[in-house]
Structures are given as C-alpha cells and as structure tokens.
Backbone as XML, in Angstrom:
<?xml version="1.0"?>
<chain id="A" units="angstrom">
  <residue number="1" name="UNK">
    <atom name="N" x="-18.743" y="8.425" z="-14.020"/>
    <atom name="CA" x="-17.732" y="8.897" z="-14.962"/>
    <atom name="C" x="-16.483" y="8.025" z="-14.842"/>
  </residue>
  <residue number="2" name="UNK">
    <atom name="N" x="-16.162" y="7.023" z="-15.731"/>
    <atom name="CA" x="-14.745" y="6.725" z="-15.896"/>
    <atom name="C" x="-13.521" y="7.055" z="-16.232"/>
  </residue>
  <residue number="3" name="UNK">
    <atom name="N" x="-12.697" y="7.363" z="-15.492"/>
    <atom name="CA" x="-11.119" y="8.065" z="-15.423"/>
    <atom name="C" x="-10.202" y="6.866" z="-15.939"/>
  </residue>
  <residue number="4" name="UNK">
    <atom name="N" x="-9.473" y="7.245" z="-16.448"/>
    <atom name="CA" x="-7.560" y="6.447" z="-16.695"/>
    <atom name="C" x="-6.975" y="6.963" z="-15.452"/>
  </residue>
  <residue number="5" name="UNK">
    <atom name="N" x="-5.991" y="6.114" z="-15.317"/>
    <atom name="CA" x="-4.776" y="6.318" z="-14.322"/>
    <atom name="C" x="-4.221" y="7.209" z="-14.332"/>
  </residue>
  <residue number="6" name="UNK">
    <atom name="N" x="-4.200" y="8.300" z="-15.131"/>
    <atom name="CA" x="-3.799" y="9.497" z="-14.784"/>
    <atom name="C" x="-4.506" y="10.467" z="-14.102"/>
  </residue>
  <residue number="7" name="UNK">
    <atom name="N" x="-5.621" y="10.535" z="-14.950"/>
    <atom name="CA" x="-6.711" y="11.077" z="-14.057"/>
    <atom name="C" x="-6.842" y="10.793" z="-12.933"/>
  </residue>
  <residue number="8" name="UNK">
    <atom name="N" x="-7.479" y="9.856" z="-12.497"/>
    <atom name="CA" x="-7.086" y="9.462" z="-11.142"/>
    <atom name="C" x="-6.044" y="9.991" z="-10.358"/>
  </residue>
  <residue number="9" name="UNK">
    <atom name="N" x="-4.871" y="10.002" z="-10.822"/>
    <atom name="CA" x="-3.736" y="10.297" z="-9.764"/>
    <atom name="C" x="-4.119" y="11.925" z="-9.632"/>
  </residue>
  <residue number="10" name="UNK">
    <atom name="N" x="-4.566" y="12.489" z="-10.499"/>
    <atom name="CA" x="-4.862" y="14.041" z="-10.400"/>
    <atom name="C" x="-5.704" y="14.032" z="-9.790"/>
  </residue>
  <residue number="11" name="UNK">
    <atom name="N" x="-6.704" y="13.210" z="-9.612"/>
    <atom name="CA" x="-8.019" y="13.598" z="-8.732"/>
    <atom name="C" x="-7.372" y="13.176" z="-7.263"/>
  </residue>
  <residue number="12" name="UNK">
    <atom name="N" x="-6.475" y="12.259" z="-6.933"/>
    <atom name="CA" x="-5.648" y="11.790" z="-5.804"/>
    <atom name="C" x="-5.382" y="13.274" z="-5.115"/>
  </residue>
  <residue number="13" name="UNK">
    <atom name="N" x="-4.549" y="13.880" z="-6.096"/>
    <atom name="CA" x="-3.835" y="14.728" z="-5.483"/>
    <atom name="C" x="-4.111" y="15.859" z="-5.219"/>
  </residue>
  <residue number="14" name="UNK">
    <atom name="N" x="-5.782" y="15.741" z="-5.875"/>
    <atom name="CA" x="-6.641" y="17.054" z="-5.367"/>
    <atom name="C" x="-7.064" y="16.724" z="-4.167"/>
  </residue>
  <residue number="15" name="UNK">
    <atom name="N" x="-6.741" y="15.846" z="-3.740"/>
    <atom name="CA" x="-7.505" y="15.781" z="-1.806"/>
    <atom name="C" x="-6.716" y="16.872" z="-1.389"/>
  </residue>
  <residue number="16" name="UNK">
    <atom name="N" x="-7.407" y="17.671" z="-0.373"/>
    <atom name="CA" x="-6.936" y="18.363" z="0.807"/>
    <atom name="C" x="-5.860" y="17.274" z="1.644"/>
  </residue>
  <residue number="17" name="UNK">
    <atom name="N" x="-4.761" y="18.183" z="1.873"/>
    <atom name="CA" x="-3.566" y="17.386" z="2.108"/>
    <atom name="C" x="-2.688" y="16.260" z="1.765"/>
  </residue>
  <residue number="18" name="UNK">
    <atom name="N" x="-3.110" y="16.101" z="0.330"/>
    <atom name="CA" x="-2.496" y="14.925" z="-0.571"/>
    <atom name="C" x="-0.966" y="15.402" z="-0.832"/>
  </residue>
  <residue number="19" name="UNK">
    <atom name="N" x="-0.193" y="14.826" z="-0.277"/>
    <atom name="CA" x="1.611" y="14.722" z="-1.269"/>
    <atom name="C" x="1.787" y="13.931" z="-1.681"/>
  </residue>
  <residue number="20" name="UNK">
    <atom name="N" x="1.095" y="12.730" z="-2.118"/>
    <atom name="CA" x="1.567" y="11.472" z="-3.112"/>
    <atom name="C" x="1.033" y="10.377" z="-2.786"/>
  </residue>
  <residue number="21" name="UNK">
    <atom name="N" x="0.908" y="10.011" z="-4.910"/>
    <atom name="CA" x="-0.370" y="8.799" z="-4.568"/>
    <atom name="C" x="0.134" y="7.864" z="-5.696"/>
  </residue>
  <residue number="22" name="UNK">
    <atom name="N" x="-0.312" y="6.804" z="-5.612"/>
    <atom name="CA" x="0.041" y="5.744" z="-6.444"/>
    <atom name="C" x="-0.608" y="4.471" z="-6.612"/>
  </residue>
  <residue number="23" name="UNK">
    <atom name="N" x="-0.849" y="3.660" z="-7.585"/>
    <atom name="CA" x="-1.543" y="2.780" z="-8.259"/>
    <atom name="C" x="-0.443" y="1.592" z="-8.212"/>
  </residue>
  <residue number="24" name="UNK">
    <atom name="N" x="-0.580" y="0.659" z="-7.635"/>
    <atom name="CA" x="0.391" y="-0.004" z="-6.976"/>
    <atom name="C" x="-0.138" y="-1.668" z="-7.558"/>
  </residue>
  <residue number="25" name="UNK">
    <atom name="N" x="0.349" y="-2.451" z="-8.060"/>
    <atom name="CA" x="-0.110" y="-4.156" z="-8.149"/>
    <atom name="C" x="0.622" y="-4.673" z="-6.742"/>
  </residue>
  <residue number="26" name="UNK">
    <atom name="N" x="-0.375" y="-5.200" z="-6.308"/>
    <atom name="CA" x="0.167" y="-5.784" z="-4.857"/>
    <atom name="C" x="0.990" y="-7.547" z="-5.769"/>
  </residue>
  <residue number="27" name="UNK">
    <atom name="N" x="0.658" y="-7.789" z="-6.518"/>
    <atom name="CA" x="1.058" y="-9.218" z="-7.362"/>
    <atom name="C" x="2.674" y="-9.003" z="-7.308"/>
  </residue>
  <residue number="28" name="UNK">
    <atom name="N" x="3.097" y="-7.896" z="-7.699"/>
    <atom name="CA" x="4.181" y="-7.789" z="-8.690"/>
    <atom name="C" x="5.100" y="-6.468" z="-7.690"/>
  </residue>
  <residue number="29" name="UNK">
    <atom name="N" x="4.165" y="-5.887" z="-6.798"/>
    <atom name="CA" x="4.802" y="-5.230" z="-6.281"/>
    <atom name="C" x="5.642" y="-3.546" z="-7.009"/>
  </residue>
  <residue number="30" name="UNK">
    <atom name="N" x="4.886" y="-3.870" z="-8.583"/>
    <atom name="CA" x="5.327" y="-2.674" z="-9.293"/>
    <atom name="C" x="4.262" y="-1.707" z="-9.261"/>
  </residue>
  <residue number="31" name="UNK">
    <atom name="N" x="4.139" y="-0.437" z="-9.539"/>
    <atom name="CA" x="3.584" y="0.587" z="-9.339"/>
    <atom name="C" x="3.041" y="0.974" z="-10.864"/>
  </residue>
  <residue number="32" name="UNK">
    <atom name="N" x="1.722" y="1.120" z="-11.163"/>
    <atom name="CA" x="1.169" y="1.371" z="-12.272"/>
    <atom name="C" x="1.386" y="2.891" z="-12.559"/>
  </residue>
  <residue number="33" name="UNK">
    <atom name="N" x="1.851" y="3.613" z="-11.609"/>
    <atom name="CA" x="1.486" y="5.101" z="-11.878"/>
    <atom name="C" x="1.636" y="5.949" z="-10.586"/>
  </residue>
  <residue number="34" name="UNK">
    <atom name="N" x="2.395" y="7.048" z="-10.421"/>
    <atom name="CA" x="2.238" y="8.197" z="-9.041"/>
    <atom name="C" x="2.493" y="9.517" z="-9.360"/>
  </residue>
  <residue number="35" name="UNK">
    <atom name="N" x="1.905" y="9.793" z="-8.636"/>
    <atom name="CA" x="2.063" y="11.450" z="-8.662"/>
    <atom name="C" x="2.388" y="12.252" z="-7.274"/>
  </residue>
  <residue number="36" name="UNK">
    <atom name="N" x="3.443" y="13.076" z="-7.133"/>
    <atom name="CA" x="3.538" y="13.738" z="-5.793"/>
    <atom name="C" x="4.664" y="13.061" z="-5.294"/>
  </residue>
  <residue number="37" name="UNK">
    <atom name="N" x="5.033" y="13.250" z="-4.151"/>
    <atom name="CA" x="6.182" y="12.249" z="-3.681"/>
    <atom name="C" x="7.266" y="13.507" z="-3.505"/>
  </residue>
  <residue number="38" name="UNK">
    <atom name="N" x="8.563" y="13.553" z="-3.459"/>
    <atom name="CA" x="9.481" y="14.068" z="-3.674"/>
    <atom name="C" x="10.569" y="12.974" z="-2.907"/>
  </residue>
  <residue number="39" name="UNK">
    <atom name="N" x="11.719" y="14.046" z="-2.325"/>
    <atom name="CA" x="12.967" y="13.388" z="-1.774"/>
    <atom name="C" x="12.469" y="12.621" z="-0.336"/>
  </residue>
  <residue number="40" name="UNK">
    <atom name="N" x="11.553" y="13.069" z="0.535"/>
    <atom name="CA" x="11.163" y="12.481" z="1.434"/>
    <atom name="C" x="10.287" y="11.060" z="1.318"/>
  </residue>
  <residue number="41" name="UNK">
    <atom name="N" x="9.820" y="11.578" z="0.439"/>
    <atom name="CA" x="9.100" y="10.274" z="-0.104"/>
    <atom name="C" x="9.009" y="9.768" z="-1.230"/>
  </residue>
  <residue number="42" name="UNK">
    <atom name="N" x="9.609" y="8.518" z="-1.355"/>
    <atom name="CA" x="10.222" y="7.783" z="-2.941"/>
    <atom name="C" x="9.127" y="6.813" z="-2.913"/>
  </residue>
  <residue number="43" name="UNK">
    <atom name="N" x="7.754" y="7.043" z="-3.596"/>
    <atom name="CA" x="6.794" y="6.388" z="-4.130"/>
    <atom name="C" x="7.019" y="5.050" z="-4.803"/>
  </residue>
  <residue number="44" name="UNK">
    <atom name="N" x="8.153" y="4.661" z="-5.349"/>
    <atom name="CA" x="7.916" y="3.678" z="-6.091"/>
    <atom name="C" x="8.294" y="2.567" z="-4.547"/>
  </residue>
  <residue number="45" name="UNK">
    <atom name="N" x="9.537" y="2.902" z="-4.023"/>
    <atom name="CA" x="9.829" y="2.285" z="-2.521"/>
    <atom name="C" x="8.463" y="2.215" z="-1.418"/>
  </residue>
  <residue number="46" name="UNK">
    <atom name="N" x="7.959" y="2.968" z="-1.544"/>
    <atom name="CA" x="6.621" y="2.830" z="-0.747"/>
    <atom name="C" x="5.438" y="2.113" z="-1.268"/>
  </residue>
  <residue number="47" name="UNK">
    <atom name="N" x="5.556" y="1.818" z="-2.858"/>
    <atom name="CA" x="4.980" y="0.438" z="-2.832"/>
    <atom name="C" x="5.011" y="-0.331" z="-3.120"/>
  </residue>
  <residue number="48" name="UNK">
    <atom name="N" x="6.332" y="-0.942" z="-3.238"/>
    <atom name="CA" x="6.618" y="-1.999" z="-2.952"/>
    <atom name="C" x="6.482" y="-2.512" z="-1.277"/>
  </residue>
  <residue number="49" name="UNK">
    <atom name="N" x="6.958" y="-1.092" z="-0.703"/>
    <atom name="CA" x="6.631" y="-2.048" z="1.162"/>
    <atom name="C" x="5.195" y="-1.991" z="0.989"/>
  </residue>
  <residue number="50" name="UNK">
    <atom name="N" x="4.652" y="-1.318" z="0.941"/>
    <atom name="CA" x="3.174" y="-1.146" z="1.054"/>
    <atom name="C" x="2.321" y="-2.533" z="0.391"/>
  </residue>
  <residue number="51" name="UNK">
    <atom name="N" x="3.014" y="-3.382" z="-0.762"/>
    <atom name="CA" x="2.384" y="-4.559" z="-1.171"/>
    <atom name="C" x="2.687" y="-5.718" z="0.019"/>
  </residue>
  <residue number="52" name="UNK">
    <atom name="N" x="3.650" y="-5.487" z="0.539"/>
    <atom name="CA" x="4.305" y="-6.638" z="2.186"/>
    <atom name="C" x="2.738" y="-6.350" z="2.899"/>
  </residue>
  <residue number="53" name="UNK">
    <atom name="N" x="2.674" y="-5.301" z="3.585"/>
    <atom name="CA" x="1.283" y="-4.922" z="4.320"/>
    <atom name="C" x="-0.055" y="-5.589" z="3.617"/>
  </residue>
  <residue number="54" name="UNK">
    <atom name="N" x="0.006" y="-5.397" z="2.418"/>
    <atom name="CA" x="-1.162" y="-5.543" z="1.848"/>
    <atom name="C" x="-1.598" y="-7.543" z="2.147"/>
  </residue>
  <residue number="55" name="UNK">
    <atom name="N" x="-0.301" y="-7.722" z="1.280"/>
    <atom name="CA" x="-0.224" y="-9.236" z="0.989"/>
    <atom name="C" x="0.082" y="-10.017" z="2.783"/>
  </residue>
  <residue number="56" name="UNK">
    <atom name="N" x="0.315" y="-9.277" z="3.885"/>
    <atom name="CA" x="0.446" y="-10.114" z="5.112"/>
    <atom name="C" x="-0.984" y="-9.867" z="5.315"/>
  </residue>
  <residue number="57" name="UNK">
    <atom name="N" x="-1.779" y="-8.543" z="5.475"/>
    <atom name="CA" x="-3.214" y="-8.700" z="5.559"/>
    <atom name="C" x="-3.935" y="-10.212" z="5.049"/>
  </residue>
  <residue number="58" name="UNK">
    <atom name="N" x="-4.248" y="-10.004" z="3.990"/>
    <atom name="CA" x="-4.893" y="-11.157" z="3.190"/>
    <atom name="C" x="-4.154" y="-12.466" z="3.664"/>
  </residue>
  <residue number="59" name="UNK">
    <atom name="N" x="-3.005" y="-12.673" z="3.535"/>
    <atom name="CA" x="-2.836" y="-14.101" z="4.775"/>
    <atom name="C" x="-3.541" y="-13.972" z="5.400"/>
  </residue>
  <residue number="60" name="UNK">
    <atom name="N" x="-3.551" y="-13.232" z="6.615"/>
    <atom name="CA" x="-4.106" y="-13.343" z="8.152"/>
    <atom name="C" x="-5.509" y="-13.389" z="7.984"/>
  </residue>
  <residue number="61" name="UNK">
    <atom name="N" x="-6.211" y="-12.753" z="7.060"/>
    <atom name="CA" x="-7.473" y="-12.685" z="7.003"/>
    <atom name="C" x="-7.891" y="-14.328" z="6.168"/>
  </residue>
  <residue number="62" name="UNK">
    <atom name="N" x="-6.686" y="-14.911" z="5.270"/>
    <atom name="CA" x="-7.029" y="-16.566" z="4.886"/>
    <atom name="C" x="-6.972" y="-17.514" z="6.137"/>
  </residue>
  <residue number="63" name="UNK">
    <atom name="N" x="-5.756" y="-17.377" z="7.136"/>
    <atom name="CA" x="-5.467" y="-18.119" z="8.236"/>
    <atom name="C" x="-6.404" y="-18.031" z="9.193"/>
  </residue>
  <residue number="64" name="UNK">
    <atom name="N" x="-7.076" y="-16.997" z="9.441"/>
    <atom name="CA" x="-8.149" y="-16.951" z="10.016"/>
    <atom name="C" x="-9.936" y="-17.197" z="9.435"/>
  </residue>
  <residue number="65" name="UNK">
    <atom name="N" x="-9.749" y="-17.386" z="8.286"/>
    <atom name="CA" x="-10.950" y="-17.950" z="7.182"/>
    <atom name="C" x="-11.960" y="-16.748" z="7.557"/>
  </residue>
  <residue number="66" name="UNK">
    <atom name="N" x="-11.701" y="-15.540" z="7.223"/>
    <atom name="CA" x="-12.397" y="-14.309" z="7.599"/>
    <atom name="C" x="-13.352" y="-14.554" z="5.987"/>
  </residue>
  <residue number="67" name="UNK">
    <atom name="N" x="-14.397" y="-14.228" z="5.723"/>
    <atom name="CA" x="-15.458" y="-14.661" z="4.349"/>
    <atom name="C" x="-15.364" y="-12.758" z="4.349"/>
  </residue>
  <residue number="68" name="UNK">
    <atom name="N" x="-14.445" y="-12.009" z="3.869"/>
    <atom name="CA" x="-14.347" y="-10.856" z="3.564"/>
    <atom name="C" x="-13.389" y="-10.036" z="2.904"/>
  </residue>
  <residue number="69" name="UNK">
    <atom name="N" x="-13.375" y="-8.793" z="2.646"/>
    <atom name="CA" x="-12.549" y="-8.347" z="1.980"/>
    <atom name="C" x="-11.828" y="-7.237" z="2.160"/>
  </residue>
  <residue number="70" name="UNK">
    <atom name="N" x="-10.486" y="-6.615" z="1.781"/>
    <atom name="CA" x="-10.240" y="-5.558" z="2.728"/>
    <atom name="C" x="-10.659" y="-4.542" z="1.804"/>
  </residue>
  <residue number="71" name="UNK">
    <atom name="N" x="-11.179" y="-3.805" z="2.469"/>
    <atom name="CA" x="-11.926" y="-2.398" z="1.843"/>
    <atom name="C" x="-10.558" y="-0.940" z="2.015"/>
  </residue>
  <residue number="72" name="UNK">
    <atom name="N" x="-10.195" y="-0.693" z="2.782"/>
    <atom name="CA" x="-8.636" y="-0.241" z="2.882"/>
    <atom name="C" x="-7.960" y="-0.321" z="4.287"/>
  </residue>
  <residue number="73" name="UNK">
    <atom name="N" x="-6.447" y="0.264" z="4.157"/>
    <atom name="CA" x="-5.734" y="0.092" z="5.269"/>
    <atom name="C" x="-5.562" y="1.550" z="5.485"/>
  </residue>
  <residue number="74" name="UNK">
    <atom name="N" x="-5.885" y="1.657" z="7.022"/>
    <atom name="CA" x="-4.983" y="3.431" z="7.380"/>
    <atom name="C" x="-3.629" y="2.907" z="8.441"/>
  </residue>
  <residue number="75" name="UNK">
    <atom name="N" x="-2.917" y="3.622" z="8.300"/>
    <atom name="CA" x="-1.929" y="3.531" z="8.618"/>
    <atom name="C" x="-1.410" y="5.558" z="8.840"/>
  </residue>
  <residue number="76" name="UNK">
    <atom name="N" x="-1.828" y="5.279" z="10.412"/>
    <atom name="CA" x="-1.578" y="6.570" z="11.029"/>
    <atom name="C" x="-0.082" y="6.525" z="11.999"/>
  </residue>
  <residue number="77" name="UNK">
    <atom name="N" x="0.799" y="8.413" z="10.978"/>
    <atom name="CA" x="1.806" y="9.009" z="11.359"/>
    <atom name="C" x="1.326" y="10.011" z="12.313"/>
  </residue>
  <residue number="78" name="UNK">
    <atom name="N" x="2.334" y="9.848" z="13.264"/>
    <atom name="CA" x="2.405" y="11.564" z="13.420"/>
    <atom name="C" x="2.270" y="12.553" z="12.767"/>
  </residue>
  <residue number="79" name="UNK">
    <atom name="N" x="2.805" y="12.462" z="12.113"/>
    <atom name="CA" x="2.351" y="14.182" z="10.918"/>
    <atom name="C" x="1.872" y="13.682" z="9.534"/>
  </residue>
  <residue number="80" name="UNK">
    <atom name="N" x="2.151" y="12.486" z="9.544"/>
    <atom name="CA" x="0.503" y="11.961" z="8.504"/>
    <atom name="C" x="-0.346" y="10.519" z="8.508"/>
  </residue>
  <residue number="81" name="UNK">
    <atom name="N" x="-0.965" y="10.527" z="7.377"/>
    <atom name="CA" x="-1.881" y="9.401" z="7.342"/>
    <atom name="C" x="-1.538" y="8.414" z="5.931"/>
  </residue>
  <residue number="82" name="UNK">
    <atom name="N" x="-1.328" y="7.429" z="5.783"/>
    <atom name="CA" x="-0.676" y="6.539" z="4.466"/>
    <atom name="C" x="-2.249" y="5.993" z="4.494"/>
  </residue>
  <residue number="83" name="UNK">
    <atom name="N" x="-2.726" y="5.900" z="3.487"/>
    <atom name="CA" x="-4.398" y="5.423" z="3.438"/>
    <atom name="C" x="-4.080" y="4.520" z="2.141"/>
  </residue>
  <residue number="84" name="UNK">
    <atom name="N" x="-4.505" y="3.028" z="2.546"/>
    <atom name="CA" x="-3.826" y="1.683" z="0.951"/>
    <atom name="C" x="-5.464" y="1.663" z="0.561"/>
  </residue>
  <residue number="85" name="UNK">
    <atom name="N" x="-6.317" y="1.906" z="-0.453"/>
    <atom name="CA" x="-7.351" y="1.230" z="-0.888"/>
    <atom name="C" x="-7.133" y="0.352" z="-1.683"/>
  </residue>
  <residue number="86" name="UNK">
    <atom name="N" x="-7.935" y="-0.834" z="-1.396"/>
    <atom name="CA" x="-7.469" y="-2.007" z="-2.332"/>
    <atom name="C" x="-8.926" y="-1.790" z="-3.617"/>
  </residue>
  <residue number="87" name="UNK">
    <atom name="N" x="-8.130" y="-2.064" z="-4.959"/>
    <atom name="CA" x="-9.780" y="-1.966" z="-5.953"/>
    <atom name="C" x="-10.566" y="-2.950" z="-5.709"/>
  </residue>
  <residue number="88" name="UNK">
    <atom name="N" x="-11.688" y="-2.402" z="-5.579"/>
    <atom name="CA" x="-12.658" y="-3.351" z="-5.560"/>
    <atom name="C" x="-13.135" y="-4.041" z="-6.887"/>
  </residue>
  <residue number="89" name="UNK">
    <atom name="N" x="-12.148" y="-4.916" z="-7.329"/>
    <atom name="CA" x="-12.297" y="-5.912" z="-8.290"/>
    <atom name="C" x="-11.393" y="-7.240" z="-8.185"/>
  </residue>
  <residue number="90" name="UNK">
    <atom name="N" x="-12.176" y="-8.508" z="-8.501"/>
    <atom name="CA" x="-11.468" y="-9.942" z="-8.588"/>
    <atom name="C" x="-10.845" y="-10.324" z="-9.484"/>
  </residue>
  <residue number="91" name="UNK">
    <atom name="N" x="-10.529" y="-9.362" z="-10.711"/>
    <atom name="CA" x="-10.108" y="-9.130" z="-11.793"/>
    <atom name="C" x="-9.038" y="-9.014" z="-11.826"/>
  </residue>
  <residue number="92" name="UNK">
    <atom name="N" x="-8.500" y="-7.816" z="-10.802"/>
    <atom name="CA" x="-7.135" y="-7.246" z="-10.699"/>
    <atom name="C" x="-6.276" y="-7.649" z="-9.282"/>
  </residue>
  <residue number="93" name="UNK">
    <atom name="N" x="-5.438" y="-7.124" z="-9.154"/>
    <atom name="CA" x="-4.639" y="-7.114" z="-7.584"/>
    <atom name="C" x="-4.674" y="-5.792" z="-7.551"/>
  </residue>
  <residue number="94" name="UNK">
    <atom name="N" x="-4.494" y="-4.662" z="-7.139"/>
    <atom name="CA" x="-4.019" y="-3.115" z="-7.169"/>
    <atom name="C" x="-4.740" y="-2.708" z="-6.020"/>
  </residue>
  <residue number="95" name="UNK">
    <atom name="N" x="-4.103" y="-1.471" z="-5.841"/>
    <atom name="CA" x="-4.192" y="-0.971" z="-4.691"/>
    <atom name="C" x="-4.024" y="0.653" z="-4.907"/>
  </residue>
  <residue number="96" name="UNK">
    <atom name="N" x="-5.212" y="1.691" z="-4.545"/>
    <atom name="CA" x="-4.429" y="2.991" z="-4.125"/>
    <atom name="C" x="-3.703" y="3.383" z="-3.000"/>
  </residue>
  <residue number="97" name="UNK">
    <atom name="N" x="-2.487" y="3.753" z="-3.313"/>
    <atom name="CA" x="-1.630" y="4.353" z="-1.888"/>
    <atom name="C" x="-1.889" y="5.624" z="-1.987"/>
  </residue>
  <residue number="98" name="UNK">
    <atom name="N" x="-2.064" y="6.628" z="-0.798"/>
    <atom name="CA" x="-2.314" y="7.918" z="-0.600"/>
    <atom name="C" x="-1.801" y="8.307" z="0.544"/>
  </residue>
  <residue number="99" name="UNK">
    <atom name="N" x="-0.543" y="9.349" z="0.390"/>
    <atom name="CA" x="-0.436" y="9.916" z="1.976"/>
    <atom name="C" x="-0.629" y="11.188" z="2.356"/>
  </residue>
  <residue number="100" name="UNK">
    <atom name="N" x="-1.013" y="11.573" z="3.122"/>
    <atom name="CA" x="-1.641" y="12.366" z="3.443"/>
    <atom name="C" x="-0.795" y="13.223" z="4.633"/>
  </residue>
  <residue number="101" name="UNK">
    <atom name="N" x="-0.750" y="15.062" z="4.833"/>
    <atom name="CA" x="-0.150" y="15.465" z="5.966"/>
    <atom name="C" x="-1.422" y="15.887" z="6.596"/>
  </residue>
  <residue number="102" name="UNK">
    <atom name="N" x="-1.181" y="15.333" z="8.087"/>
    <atom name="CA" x="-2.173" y="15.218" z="8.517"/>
    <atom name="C" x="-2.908" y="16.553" z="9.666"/>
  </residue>
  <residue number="103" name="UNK">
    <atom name="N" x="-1.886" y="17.125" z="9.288"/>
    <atom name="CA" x="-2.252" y="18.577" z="9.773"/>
    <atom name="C" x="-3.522" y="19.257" z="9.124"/>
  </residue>
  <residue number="104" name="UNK">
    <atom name="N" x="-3.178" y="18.827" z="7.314"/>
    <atom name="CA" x="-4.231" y="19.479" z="6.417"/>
    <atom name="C" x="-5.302" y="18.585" z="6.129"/>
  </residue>
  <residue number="105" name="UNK">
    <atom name="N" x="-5.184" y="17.563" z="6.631"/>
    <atom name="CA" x="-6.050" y="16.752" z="5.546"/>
    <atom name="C" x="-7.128" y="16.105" z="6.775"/>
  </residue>
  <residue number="106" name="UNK">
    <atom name="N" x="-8.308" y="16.211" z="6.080"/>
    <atom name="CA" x="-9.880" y="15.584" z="6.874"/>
    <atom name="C" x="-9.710" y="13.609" z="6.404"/>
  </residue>
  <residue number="107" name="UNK">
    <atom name="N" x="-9.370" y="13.125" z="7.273"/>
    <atom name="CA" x="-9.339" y="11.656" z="6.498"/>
    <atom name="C" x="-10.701" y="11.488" z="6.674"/>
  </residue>
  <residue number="108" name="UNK">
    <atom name="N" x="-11.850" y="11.618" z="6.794"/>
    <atom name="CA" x="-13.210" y="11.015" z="6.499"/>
    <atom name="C" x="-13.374" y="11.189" z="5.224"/>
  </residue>
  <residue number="109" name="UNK">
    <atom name="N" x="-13.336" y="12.724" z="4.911"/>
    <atom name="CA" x="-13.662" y="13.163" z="3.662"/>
    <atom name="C" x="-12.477" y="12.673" z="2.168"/>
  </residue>
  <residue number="110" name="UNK">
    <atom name="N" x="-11.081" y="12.208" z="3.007"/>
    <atom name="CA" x="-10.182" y="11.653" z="1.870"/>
    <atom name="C" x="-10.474" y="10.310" z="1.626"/>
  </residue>
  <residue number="111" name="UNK">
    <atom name="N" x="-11.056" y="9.513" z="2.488"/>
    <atom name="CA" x="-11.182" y="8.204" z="2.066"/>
    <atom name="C" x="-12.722" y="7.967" z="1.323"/>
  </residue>
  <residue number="112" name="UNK">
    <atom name="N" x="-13.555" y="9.144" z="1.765"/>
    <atom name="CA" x="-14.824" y="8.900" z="0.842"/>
    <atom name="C" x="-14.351" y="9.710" z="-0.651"/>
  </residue>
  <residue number="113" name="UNK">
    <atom name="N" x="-13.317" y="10.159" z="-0.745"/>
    <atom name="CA" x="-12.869" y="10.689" z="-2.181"/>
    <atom name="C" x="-12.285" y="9.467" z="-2.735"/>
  </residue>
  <residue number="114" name="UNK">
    <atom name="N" x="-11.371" y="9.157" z="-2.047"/>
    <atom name="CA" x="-10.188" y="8.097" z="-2.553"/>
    <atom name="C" x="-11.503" y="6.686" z="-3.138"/>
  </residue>
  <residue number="115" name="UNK">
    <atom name="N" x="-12.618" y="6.224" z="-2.047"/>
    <atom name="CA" x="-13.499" y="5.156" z="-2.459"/>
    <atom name="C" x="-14.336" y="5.576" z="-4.140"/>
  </residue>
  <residue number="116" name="UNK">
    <atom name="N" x="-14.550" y="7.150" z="-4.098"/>
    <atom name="CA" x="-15.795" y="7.659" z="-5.251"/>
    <atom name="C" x="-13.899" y="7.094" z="-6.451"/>
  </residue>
  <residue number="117" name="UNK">
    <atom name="N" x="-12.658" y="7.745" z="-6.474"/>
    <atom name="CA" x="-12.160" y="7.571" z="-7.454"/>
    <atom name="C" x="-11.351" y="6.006" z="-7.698"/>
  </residue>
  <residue number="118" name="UNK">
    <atom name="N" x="-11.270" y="5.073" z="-6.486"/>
    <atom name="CA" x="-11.271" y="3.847" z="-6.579"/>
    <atom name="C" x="-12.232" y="3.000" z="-7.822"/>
  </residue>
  <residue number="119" name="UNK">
    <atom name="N" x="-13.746" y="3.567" z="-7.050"/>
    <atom name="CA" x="-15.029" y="3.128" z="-8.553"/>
    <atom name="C" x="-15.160" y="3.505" z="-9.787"/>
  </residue>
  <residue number="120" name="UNK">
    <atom name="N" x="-14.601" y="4.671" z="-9.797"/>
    <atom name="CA" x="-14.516" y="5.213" z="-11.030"/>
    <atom name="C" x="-13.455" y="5.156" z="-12.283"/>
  </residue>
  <residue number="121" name="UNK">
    <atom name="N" x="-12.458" y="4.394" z="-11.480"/>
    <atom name="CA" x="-10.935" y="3.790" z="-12.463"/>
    <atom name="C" x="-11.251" y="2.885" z="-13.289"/>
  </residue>
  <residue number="122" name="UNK">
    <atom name="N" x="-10.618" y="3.215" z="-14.520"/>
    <atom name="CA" x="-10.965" y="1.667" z="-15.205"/>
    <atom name="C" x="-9.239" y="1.703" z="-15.666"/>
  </residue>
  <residue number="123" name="UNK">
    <atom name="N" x="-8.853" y="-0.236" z="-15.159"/>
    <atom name="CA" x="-7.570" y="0.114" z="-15.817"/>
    <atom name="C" x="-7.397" y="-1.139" z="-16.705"/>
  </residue>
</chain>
C-alpha cells in the first residue's frame, strides 16, 4: 500500500511511544513534513542537526570505502530513543526522524514499523 507524507507521519505517530516524527532531506537539511514535537522538541531544529549525523555517517563510511548503506541510526536517551531511517532509495536523500519516550516504546517493534512505512512512502 502506498502512503503520501502525511500519511506516513500519522502512521509515525501511531508507534507506541511516538512524540515526533519527520521527513527530513539530509541534501538541504529542510524538513519535508512533521508531526508531534511540541516546546521541548522543535522538529524542524532537530533536523537540521540530525542531517550533520546523517551526512558525517556517509563520510566515514566513504573514508573508510565501506561497499554499504546505512539502513538507520539509533541514537539512545535516557528517557528516549531518536531512531534516523534513511529511504531506501538512490533517487532521493531523506531520512525518517522518530523519537521515541522510551519508557513506552518497544524499539524492535518501532523500527520494524518505521522500515514497513519507510517502503511504503512514495514522495
């Protein structure tokens, strides 16, 4: 089933323990789309840092001539989990950001959600 970017962000934010998610161009550093977030967390600021992470990855993985690709980044808080999936396409640059409180949230079961609605985006 293929979703739009909105959809998506709704299916984001149906994970167990989702507060905010976003569709991020690591190129440009602008944000295609978020949902969730509030005063603690200013989504559009989180990805823009979140494209720094993304884009020092992929150096290190060129400088080191790694023949692979990053499938996602976790990035574990204390009281949560920031989970970056990069799309799996050569087409685009983008990235899902998802954070997660990690009190509520199963990250096995959020990142096999976040991968089923990664495949299923068309943007």
């Amino acid at each position: 089933m293929m979703m739009n970017i909105d959809t998506a962000l709704k299916e984001a934010m149906s994970i167990t323990g989702a507060v905010g998610v976003a569709l991020v161009d690591y190129e440009s550093g602008m944000s295609l789309g978020t949902s969730g977030g509030g005063d603690w967390l200013d989504l559009e600021v989180a990805a823009a840092g979140n494209t720094e992470v993304v884009r020092s990855k992929l150096r290190v993985m060129s400088s080191l001539a790694l023949n692979d690709s990053i499938e996602d980044i976790l990035i574990t808080l204390h009281r949560q989990y920031h989970l970056i999936r990069l799309m799996n396409s050569s087409r685009n640059s983008l990235f899902l950001y998802l954070v997660l409180d990690r009190e509520r949230a199963n990250l096995a079961l959020a990142r096999h959600y976040l991968k089923r609605i990664e495949a299923d985006l068309q943007v």
